[in-house]
C-alpha positions as CSV (number, residue, x, y, z in Angstrom):
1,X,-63.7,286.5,42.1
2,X,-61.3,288.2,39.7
3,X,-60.5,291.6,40.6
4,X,-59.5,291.9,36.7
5,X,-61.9,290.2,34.5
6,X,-65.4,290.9,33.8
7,X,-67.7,287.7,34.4
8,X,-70.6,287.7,31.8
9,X,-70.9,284.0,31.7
10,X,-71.8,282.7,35.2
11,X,-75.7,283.2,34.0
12,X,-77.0,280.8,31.7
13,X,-74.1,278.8,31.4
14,X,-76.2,275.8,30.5
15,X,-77.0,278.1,27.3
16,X,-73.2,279.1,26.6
17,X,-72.0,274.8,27.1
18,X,-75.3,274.4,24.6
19,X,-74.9,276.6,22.3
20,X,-71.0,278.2,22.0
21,X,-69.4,276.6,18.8
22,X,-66.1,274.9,18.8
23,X,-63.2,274.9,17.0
24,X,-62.7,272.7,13.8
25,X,-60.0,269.7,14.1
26,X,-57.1,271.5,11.4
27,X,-56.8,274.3,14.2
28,X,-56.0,271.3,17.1
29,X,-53.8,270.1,14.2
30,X,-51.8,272.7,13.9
31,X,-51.4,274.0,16.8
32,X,-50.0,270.3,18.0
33,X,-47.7,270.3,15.2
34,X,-46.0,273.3,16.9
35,X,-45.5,272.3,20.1
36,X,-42.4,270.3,20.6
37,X,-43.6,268.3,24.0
38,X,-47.0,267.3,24.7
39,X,-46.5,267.1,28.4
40,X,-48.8,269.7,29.9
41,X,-51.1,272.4,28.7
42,X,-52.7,275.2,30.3
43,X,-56.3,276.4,28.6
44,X,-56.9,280.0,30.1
45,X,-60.5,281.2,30.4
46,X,-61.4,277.5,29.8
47,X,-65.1,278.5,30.0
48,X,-66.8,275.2,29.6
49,X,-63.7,273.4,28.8
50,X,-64.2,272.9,25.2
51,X,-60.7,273.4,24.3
52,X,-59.6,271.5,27.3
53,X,-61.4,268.7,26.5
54,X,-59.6,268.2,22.8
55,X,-56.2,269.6,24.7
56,X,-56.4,266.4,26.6
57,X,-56.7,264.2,23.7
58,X,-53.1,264.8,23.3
59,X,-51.2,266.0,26.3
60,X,-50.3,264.1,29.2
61,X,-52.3,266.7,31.8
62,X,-54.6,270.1,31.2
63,X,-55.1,272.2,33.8
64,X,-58.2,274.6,32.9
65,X,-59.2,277.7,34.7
66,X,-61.9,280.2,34.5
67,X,-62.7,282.9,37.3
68,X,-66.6,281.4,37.2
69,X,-67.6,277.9,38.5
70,X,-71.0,277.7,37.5
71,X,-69.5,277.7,33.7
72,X,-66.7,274.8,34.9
73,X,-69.5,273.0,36.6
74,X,-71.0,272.4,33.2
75,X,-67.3,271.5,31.7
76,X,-66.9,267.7,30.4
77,X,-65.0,266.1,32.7
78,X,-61.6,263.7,32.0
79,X,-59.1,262.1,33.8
80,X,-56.5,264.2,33.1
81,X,-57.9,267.7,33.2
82,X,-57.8,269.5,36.0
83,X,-60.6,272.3,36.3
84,X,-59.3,275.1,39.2
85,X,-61.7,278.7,39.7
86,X,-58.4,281.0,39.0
87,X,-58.1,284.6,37.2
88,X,-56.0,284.7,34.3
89,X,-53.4,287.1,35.7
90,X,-53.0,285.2,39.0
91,X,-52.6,281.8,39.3
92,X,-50.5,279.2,41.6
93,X,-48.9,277.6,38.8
94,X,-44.8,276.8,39.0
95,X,-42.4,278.2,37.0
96,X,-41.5,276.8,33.0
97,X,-44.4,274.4,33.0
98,X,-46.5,274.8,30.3
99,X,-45.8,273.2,26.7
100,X,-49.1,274.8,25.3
101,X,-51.3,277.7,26.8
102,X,-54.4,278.3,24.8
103,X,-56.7,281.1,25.3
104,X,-60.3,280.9,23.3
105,X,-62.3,283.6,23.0
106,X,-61.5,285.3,26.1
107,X,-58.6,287.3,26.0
108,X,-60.1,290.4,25.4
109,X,-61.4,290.0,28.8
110,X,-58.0,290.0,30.3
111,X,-55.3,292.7,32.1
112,X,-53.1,292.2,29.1
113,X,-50.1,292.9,31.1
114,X,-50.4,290.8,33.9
115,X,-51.9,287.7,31.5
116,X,-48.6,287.8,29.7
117,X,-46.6,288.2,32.8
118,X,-47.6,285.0,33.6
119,X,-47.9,283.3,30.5
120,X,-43.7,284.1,30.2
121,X,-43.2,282.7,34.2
122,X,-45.3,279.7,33.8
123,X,-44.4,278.6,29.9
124,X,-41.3,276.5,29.1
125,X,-38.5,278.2,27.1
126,X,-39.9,277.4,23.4
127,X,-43.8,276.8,24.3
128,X,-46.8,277.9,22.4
129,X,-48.9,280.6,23.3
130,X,-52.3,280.3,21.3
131,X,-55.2,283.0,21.3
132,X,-58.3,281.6,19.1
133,X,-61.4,283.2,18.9
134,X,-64.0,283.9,16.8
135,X,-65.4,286.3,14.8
136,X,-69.3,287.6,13.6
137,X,-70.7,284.4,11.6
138,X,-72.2,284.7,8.0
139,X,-74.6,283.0,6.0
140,X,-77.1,284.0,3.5
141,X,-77.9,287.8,2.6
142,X,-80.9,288.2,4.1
143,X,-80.5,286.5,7.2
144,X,-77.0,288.4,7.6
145,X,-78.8,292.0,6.9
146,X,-81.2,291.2,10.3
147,X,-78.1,290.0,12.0
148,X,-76.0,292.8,11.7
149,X,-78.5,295.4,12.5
150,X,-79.5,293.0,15.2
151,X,-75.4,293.0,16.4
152,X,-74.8,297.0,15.8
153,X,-78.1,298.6,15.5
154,X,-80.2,297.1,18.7
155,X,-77.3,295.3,21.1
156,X,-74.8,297.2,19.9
157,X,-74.9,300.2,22.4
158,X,-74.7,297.1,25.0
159,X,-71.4,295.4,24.2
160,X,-68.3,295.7,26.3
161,X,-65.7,297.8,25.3
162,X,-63.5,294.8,25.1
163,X,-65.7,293.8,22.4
164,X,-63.5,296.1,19.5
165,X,-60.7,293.4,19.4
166,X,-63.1,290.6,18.3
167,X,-64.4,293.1,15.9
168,X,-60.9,294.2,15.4
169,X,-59.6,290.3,14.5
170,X,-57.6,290.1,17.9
171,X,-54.6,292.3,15.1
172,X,-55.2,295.2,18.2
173,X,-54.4,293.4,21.3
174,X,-50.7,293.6,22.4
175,X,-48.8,290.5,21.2
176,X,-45.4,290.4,23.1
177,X,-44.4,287.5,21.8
178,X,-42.1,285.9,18.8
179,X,-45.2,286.0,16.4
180,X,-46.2,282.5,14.0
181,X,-47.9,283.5,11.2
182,X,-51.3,280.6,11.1
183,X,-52.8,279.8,8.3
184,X,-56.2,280.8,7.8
185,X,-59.4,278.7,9.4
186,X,-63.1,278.8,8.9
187,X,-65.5,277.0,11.1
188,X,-68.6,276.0,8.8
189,X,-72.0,274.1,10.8
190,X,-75.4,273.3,9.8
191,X,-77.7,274.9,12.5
192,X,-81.2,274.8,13.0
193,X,-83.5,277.8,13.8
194,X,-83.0,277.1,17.4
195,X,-79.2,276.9,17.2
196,X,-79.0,280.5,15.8
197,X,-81.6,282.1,18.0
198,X,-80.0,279.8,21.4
199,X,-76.2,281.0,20.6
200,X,-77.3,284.8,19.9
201,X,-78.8,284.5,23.5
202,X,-75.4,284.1,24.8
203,X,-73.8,287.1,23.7
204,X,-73.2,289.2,26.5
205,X,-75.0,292.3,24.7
206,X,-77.9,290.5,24.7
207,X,-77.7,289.8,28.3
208,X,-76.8,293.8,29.3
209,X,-79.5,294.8,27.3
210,X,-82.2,292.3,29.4
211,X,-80.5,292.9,32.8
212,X,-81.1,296.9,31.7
213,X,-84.8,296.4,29.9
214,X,-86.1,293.3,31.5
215,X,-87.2,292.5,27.8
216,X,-85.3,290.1,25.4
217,X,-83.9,292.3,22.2
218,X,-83.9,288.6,20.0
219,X,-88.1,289.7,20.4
220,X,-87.8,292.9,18.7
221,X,-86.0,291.2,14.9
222,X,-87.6,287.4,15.7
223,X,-90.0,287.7,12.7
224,X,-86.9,289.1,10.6
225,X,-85.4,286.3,11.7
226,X,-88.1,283.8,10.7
227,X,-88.3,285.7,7.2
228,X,-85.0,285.5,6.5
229,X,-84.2,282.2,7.7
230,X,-87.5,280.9,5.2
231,X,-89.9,278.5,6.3
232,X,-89.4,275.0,5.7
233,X,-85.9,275.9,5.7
234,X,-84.3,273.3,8.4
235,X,-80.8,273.9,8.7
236,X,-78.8,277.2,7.3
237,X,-75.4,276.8,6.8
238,X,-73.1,279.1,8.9
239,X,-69.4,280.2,8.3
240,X,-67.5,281.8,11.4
241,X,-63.8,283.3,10.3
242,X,-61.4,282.0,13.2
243,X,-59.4,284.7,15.0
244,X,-55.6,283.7,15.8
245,X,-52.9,284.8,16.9
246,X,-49.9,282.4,17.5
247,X,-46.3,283.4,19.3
248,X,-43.2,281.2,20.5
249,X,-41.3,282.1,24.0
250,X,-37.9,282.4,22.7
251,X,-35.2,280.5,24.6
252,X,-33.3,282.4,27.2
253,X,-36.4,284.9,27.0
């Protein structure tokens, strides 16, 4: 295990490869269009390898790591991705490797220094560094009111320092790199009741506060939820801002 990164997501990973969105198609798009070889790519903090898994429609090889097995256990496997247990800031890559490094929603985890140490020895003179996240979803009024007392009233005593440069749009973490200015995404889905309820069980909030309580917070706003949601009400639709930051390894560093 890391000696750097937190782990939060070993416990219930069959929840977080249920429930975590992806990323919408333009964003692959775009990011391909910017990478002048599509040899090999290197997803950081691959979690369960959703980012690896649309890498690889595209690149020759992905390598994928995480510092917790029990989330790569429940990655979709492919023939040319190769999963490996490995810390961000320590791996056993070679040298000027890497086309592509992606890292999705996990950087905030990270020694920033040591990360980006290896990002420069591993990534090819003129390859794409990527950080993607994601940032707190919207919907309707209502059910956004419970949410956010929900995310800063009841959890929010519970979340991770690290947790400021999500709400902070990943514009606070240091960015050493010739910076890309991305155009702006937005990931939209139709979820169910259970889809909400299922992905707020993966933040890591909500699992401090039931490791510290033994009680689930989701209980304490449930029929807020419900109300606000409406009954009958199948499917909401959900808007999630993406959070990116792109940068280019200039050639002769």
């Amino acid at each position: 295990m890391s000696s750097f990164m937190k782990d939060n997501f070993s416990t219930q990973s069959d929840k977080y490869q249920k429930f975590r969105p992806g990323y919408p198609a333009d964003l692959y798009n775009y990011l391909i269009s910017l990478t002048r070889e599509k040899k090999i790519a290197w997803d950081c903090g691959t979690g369960n390898g959703q980012v690896a898994k649309e890498l690889a429609k595209y690149f020759d090889k992905v390598y994928a790591t995480d510092i917790s097995q029990s989330q790569l256990d429940q990655a979709e496997k492919a023939g040319n991705i190769f999963y490996e247990v490995a810390p961000a800031e320590r791996t056993t890559f070679p040298p000027e490797i890497f086309d592509l490094i992606t890292v999705a929603q996990a950087i905030h985890w990270f020694n920033f220094e040591l990360f980006y140490k290896e990002v420069k020895r591993t990534i090819k003179p003129g390859g794409i560094l990527a950080v993607i996240g994601y940032g707190l979803f919207q919907s309707e009024e209502k059910l956004d009111a419970v949410i956010h007392h929900f995310y800063n009233n009841i959890i929010g005593p519970y979340w991770d320092k690290e947790r400021k440069y999500i709400d902070e749009n990943y514009q606070t973490i240091p960015f050493p790199f010739e910076e890309i200015t991305p155009p702006r995404f937005e990931n939209q889905f139709n979820w169910t009741f259970p889809q909400l309820t299922g992905y707020l069980e993966t933040w890591s909030a909500v699992k401090h506060y039931i490791k510290k309580n033994n009680s689930n917070p989701l209980d304490l706003v449930l029929t807020d939820l419900q109300k606000a949601w409406g009954k009958g009400e199948e499917v909401r639709k959900i808007r999630m801002p993406i959070l990116l930051r792109v940068g280019r390894l200039r050639v002769g560093r």
